[in-house]
C-alpha positions as a Python dict, from the first residue, in 0.01 Angstrom:
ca = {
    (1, 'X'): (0, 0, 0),
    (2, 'X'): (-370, 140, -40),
    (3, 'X'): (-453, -232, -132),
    (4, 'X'): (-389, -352, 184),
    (5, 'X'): (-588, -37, 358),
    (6, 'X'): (-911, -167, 43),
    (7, 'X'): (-865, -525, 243),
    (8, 'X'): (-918, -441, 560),
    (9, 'X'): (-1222, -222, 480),
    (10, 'X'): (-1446, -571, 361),
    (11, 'X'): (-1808, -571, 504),
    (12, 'X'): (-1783, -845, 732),
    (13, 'X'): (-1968, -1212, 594),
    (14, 'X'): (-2334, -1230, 727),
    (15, 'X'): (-2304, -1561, 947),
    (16, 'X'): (-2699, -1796, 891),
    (17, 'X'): (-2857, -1901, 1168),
    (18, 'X'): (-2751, -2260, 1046),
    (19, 'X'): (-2400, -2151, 1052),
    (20, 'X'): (-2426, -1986, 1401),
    (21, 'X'): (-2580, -2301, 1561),
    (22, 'X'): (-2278, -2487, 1393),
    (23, 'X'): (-2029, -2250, 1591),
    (24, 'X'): (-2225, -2239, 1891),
    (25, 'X'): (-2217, -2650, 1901),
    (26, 'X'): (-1863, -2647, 1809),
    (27, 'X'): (-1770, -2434, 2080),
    (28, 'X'): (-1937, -2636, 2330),
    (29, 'X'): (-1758, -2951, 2203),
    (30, 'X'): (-1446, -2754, 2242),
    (31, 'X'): (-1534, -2692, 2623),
    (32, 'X'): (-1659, -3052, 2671),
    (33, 'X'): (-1411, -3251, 2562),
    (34, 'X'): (-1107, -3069, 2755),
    (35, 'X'): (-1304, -3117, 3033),
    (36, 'X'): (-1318, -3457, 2996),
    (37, 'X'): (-952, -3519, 2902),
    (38, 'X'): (-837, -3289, 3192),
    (39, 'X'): (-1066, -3522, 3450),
    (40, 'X'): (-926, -3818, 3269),
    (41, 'X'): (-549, -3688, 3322),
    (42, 'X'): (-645, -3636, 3691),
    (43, 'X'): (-796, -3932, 3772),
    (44, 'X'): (-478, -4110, 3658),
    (45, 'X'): (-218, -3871, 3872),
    (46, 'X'): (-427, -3974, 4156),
    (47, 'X'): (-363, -4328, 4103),
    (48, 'X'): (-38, -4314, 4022),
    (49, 'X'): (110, -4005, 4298),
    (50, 'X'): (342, -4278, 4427),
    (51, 'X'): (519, -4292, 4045),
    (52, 'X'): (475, -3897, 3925),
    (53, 'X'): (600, -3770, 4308),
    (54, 'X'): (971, -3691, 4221),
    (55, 'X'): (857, -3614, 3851),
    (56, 'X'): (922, -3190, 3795),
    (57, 'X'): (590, -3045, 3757),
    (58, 'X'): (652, -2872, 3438),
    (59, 'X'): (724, -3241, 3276),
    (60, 'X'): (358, -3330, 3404),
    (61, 'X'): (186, -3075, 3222),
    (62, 'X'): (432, -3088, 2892),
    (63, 'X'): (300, -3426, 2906),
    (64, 'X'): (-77, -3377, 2953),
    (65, 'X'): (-49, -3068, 2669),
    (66, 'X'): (130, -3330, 2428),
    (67, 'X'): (-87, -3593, 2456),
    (68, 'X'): (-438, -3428, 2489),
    (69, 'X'): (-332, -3208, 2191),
    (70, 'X'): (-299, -3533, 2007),
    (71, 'X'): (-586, -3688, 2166),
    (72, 'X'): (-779, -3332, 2055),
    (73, 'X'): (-646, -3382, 1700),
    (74, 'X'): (-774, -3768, 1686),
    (75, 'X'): (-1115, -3644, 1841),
    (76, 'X'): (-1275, -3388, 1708),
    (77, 'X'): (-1306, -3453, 1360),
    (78, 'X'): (-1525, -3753, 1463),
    (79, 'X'): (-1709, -3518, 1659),
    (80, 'X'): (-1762, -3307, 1382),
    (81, 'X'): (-1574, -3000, 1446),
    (82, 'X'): (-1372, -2861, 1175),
    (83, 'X'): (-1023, -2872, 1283),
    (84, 'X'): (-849, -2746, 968),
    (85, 'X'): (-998, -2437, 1114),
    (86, 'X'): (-814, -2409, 1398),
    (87, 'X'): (-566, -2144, 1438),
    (88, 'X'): (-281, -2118, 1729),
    (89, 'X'): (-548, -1912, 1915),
    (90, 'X'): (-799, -2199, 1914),
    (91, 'X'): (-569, -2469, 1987),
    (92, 'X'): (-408, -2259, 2296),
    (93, 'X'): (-783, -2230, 2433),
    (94, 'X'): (-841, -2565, 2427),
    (95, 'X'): (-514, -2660, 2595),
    (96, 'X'): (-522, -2436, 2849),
    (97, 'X'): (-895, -2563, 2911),
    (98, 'X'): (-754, -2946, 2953),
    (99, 'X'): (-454, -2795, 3198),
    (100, 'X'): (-677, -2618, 3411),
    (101, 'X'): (-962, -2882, 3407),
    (102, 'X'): (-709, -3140, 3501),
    (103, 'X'): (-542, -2916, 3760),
    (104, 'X'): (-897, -2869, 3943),
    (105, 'X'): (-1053, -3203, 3913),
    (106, 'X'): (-651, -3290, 4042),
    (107, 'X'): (-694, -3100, 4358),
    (108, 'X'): (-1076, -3174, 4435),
    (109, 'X'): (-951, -3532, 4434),
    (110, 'X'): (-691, -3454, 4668),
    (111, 'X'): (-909, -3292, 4898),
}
């Protein structure tokens, strides 16, 4: 039990300034590229409102999350962002990023 208590008490790693700049461009490719997707997803529910109309809205966005998180996986390792280093946390953020890109690039085009 006190090993686990010895664990916890690690000095945190010192992070370079190479590795920070790596983060900090990561994490702008993370916020990028939901954008993108979400304004992608919109732009086709626009032209198709005739064919998604009776669709429930909870199927929409299972089906945005499914494919953009498959789209995501595809992507970013040719963008050079370490995705075996994603946790649940990271992959939630980006999701939720592409849902509520697509939902307001949806509604400005609806405006």
């Amino acid at each position: 039990m006190k090993e686990k208590k010895d664990e916890k008490k690690e000095a945190p790693a010192v992070i370079t300034p190479d590795e920070r700049k790596r983060i900090l461009i990561e994490g702008i490719k993370k916020t990028v590229v939901p954008a993108f997707i979400g304004a992608a997803f919109a732009l086709i529910f626009v032209a198709t409102a005739g064919k998604i109309a009776g669709k429930p809205w909870y199927l929409v966005l299972l089906l945005v999350v499914l494919v953009s998180y498959y789209v995501q996986r595809f992507l970013y390792p040719r963008l050079s962002v370490r995705v075996w280093e994603f946790e649940f946390k990271d992959w939630m953020y980006v999701e939720f990023l592409t849902i509520i890109y697509m939902l307001v690039f949806w509604t400005l085009m609806l405006n």
